[in-house]
C-alpha positions, 0 to 999 in steps of 0.5 A, spaced: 419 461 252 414 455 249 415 449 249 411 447 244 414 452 240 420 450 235 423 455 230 427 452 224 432 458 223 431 457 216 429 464 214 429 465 205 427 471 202 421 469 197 420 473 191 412 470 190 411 474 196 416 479 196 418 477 204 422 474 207 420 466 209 421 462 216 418 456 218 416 453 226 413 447 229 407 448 233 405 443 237 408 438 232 404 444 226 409 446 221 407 453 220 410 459 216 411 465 217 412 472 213 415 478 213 413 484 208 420 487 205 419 494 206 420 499 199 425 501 200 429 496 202 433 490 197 432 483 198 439 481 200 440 487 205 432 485 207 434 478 209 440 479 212 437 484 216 431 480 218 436 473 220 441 478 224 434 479 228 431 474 229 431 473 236 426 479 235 421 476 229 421 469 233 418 473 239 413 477 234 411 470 232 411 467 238 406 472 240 401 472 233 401 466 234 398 465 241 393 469 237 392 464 232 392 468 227 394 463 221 390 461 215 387 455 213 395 454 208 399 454 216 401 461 213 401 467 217 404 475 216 408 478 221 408 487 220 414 489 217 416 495 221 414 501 220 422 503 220 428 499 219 
């Protein structure tokens, strides 16, 4: 587990982005994380999937972002699954 690293636990589904949004601290680094809602899939259902996983989509952050692939925006995307 990463010390530096706190997840804020504040999924929201965001309809700019059509994802669902997460923020975590990276060495004192607000960032914030998106992933993609799947076609077939709604909003609300999308959310409350991603919520009920997240220990799962913090690890998937947690390894994007030892790669530092965030934008110059501290925002970062994380693939949606190919199957929910």
């Amino acid at each position: 587990m990463n010390q530096q690293l706190i997840f804020n636990h504040d999924f929201v589904y965001s309809a700019e982005q059509d994802a669902v949004s997460f923020s975590c601290l990276l060495a004192g680094l607000r960032l914030t994380g998106y992933i993609a809602r799947p076609d077939e899939m709604s909003a609300d259902v999308w959310l409350s999937q991603v919520q009920a996983a997240a220990f799962d989509w913090e690890d998937a952050a947690e390894q994007a972002l030892a790669e530092e692939c965030w934008n110059e925006a501290g925002e970062f995307w994380l693939p949606a699954p190919v199957k929910y």
